[in-house]
KOLFIVEX-512602 format. One record per atom (N, C-alpha, C): x, z negated, y; atom name; residue in three letters. Coordinates in Angstrom, 1 decimal. Layout:
<recs>
      X      Z      Y atom res
      X      Z      Y   CA Ala
...
</recs>
This chain:
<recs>
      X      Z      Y atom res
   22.0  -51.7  -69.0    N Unk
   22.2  -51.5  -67.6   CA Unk
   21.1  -52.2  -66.8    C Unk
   21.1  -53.1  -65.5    N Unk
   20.2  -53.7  -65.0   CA Unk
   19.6  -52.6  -64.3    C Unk
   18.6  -52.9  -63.9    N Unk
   17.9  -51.9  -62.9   CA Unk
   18.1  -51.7  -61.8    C Unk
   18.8  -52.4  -61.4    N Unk
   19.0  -52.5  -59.9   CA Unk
   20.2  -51.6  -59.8    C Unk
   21.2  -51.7  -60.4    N Unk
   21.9  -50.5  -61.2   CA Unk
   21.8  -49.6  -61.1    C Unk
   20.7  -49.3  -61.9    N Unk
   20.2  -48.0  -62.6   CA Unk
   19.4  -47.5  -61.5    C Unk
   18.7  -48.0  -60.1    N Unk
   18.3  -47.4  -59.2   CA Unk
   19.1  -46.8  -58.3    C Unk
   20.3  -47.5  -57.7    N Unk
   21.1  -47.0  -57.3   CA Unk
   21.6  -45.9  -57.5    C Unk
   21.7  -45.9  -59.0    N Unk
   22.4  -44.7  -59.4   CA Unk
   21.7  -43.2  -59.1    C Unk
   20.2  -43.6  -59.9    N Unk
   19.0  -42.7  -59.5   CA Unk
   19.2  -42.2  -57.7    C Unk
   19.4  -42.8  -57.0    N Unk
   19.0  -42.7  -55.3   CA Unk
   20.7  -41.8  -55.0    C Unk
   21.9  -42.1  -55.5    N Unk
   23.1  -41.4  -55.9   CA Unk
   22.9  -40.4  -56.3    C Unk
   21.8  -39.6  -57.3    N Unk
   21.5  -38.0  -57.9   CA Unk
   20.7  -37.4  -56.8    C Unk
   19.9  -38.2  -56.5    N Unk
   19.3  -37.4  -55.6   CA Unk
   19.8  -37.5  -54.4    C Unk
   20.5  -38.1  -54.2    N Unk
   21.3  -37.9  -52.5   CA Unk
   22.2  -36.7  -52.6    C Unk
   23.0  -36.4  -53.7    N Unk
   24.3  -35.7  -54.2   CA Unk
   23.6  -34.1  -54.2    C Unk
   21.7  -34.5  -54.9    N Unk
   20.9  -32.9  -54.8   CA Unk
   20.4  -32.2  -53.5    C Unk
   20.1  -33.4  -52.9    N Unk
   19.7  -33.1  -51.6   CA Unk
   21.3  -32.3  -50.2    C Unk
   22.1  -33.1  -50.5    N Unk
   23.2  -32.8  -49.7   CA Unk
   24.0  -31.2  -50.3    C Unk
   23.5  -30.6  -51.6    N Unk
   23.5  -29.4  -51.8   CA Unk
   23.2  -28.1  -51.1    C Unk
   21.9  -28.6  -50.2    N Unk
   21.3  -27.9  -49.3   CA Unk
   21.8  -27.8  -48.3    C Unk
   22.0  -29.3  -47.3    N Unk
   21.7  -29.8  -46.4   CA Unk
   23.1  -29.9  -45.6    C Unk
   23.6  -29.1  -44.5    N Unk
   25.1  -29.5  -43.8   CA Unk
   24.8  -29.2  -42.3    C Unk
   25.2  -29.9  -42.1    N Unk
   25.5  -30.4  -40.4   CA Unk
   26.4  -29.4  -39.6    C Unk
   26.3  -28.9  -38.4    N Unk
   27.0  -28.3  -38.3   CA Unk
   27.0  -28.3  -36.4    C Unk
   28.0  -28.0  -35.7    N Unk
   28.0  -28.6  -34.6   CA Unk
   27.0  -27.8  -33.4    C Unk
   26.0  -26.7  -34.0    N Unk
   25.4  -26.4  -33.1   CA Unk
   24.0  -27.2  -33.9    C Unk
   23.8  -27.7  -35.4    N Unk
   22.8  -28.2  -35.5   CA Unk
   23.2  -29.6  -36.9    C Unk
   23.8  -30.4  -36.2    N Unk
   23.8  -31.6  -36.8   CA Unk
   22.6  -31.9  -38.1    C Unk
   23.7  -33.0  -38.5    N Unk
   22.8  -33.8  -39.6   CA Unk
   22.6  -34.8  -39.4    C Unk
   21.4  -36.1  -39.2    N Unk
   20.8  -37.1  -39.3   CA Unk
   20.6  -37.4  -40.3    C Unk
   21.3  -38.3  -40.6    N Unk
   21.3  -39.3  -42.3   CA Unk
   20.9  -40.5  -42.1    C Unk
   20.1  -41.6  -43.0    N Unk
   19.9  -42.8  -43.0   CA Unk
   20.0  -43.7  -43.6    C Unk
   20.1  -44.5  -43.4    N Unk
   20.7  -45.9  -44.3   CA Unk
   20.3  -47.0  -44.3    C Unk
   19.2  -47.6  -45.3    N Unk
   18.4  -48.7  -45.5   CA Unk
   19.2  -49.7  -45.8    C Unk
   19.3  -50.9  -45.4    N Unk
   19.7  -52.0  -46.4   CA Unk
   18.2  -52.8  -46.6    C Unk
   18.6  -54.0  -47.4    N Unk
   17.5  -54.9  -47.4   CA Unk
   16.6  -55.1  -45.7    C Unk
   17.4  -55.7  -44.9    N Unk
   17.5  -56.2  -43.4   CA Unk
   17.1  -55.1  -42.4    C Unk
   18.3  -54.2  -42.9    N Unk
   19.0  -53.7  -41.6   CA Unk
   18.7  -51.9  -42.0    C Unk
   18.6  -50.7  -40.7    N Unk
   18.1  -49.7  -40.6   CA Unk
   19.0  -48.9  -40.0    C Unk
   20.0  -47.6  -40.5    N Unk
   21.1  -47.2  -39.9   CA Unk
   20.8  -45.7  -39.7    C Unk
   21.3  -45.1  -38.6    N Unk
   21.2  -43.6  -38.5   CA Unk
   22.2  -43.6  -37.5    C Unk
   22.7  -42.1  -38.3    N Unk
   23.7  -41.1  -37.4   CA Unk
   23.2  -40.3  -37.3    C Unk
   23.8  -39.4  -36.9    N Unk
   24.3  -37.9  -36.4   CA Unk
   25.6  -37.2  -36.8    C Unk
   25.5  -36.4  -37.9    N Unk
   27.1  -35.8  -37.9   CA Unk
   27.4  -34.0  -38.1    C Unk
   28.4  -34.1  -37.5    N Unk
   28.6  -33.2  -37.7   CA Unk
   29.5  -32.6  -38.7    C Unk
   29.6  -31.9  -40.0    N Unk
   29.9  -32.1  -41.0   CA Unk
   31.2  -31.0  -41.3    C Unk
   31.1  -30.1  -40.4    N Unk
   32.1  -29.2  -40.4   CA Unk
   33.5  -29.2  -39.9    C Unk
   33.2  -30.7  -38.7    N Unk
   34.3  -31.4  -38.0   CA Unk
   34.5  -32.9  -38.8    C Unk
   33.6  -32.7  -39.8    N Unk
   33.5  -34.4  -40.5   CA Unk
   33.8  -35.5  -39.2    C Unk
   32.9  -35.6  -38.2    N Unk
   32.7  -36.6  -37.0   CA Unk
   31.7  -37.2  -37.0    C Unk
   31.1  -38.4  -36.4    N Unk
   30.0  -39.0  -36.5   CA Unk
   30.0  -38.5  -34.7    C Unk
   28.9  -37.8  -34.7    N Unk
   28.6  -37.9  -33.2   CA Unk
   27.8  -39.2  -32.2    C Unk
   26.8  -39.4  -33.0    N Unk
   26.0  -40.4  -32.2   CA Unk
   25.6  -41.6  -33.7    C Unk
   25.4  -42.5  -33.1    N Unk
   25.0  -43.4  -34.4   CA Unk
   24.4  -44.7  -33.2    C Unk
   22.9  -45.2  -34.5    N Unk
   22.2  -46.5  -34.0   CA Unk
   21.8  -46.9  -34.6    C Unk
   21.6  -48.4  -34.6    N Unk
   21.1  -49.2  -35.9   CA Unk
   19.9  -50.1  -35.3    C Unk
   19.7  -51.1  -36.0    N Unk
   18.3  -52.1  -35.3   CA Unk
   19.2  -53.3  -34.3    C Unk
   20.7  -53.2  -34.7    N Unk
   21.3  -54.2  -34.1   CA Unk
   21.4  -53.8  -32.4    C Unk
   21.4  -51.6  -32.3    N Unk
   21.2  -51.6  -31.0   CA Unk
   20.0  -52.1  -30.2    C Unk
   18.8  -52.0  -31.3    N Unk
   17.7  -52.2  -30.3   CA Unk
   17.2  -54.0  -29.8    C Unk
   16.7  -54.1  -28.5    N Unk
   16.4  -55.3  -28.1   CA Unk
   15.6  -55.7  -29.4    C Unk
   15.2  -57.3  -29.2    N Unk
   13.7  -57.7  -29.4   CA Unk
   14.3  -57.9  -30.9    C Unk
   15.0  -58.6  -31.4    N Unk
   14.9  -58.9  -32.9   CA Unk
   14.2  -59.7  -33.6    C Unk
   13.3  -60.0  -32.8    N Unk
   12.2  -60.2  -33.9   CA Unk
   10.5  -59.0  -34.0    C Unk
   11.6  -58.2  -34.2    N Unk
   10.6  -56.9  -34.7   CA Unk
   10.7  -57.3  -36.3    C Unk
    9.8  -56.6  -36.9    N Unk
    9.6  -56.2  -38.4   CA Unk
   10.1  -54.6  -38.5    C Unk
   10.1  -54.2  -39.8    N Unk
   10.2  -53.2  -40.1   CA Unk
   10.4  -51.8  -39.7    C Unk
    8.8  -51.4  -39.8    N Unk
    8.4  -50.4  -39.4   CA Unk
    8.6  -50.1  -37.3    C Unk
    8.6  -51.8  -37.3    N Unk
    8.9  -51.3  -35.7   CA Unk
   10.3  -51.0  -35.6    C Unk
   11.0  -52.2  -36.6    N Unk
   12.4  -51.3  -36.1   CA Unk
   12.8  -50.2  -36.1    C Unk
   12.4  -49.3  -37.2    N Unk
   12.5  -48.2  -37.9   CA Unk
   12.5  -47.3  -36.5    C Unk
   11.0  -47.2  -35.7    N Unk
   10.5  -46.5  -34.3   CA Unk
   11.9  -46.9  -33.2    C Unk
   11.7  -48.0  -33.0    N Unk
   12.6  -47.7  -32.1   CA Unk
   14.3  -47.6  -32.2    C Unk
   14.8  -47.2  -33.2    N Unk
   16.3  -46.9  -34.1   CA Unk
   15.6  -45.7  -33.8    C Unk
   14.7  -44.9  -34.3    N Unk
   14.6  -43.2  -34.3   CA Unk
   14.7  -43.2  -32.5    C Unk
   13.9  -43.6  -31.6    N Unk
   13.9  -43.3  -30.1   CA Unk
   15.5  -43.5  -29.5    C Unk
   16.3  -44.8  -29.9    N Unk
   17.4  -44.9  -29.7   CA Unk
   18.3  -43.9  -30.0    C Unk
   18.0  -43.5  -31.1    N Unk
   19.2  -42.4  -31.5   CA Unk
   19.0  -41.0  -30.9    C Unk
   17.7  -40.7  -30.9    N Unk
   17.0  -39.6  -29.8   CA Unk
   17.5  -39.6  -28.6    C Unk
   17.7  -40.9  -27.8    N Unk
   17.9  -41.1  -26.6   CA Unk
   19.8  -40.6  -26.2    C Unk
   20.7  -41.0  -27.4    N Unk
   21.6  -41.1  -27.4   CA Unk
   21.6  -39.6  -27.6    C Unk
   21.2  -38.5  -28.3    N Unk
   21.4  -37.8  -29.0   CA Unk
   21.0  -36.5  -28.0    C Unk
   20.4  -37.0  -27.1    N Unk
   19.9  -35.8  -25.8   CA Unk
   21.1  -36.1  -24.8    C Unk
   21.6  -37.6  -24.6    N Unk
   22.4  -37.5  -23.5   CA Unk
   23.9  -37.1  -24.0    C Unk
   24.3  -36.7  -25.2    N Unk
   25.0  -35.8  -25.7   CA Unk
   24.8  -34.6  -26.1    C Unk
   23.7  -33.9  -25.8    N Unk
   23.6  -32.5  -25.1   CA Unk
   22.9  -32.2  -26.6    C Unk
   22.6  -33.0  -27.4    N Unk
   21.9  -32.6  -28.6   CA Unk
   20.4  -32.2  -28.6    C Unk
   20.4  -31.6  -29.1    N Unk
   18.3  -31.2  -29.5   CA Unk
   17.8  -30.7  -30.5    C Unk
   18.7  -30.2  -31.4    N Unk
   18.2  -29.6  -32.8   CA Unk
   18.6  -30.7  -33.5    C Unk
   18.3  -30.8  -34.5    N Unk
   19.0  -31.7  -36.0   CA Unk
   18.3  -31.3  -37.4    C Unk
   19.2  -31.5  -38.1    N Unk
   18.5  -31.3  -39.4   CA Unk
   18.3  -32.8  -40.3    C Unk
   17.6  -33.0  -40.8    N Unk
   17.1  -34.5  -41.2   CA Unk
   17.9  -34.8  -43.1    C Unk
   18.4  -36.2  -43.0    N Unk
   18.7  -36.3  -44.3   CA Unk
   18.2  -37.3  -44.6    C Unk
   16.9  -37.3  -45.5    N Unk
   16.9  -38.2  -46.1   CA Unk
   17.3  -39.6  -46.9    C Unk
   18.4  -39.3  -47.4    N Unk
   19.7  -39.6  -48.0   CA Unk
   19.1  -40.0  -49.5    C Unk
   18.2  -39.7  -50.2    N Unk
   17.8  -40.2  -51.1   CA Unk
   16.7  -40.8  -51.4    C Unk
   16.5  -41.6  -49.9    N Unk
   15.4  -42.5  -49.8   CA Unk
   14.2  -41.6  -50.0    C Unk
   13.0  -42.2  -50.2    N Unk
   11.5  -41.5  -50.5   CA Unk
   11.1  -41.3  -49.0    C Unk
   10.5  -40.0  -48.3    N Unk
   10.0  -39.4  -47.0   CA Unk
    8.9  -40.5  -47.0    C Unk
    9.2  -41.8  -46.3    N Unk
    8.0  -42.7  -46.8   CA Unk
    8.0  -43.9  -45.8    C Unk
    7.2  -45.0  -45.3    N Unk
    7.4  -45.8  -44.4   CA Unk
    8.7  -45.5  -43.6    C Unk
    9.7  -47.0  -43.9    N Unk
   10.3  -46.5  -42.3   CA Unk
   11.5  -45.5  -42.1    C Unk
   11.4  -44.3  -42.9    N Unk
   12.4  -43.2  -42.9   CA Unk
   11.4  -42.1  -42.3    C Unk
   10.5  -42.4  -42.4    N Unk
    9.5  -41.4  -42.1   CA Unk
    8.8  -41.8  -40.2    C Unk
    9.1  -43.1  -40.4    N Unk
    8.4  -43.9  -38.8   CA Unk
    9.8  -43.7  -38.3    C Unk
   11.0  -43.1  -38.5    N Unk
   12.2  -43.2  -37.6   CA Unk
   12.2  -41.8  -37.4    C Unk
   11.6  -41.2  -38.3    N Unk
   12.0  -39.3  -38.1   CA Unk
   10.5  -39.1  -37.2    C Unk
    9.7  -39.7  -37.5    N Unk
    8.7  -39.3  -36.6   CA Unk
    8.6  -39.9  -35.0    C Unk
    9.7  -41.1  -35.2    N Unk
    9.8  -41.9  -33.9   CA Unk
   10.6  -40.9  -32.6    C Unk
   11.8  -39.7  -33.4    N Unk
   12.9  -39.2  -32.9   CA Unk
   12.1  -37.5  -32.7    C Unk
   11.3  -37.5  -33.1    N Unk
   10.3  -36.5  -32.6   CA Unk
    9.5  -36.6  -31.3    C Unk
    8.8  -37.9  -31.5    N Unk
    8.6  -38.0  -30.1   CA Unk
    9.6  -37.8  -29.4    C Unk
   10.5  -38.7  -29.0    N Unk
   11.5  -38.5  -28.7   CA Unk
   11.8  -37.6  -28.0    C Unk
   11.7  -36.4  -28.5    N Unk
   12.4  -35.0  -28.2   CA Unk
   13.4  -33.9  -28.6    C Unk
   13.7  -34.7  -29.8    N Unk
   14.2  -34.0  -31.0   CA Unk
   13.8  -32.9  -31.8    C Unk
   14.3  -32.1  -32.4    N Unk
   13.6  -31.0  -33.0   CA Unk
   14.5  -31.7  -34.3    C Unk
   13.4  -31.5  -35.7    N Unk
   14.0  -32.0  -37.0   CA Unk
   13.7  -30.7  -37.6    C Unk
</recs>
């Protein structure tokens, strides 16, 4: 099995362990995230209605020639921003697998500023 594979699969157990816990629910949503190579994705869902309420990527934010970690900040502020003018303020955070680590961690801390409660 290649590794690249076999990591996926790994990030697949522990997403599948994590979401054991973790449900969304329409007075306190779930924030999930989604790394690709490039690109930096978060929603909002509500899991009881299976709806995506709010969702932002790096493609919303201006200025593409950010790196990383800045994308990361301003995807968490965007989706904050979207996520209060839809009458949101709690959320519960999903990881999705990913490690609590660079830019999952600069986007949950970005949406705190913000004014989110995680």
């Amino acid at each position: 099995m290649r590794a690249s594979v076999k990591k996926i699969q790994n990030r697949e157990k522990r997403k599948q362990h994590i979401r054991m816990s973790i449900t969304g629910t329409a007075d306190m949503p779930r924030v999930t995230v989604f790394r690709s190579n490039q690109h930096l994705y978060a929603q909002i869902i509500d899991d009881v209605n299976k709806m995506t309420l709010v969702a932002a990527s790096d493609y919303d934010v201006k200025g593409k020639k950010m790196k990383g970690m800045e994308k990361a900040v301003e995807v968490g502020k965007a989706l904050a921003k979207k996520a209060k003018s839809a009458g949101i303020v709690t959320v519960v955070f999903d990881r999705n697998g990913y490690q609590y680590h660079g830019k999952v961690k600069a986007l949950a801390d970005a949406m705190r500023e913000a004014g989110l409660k995680l």
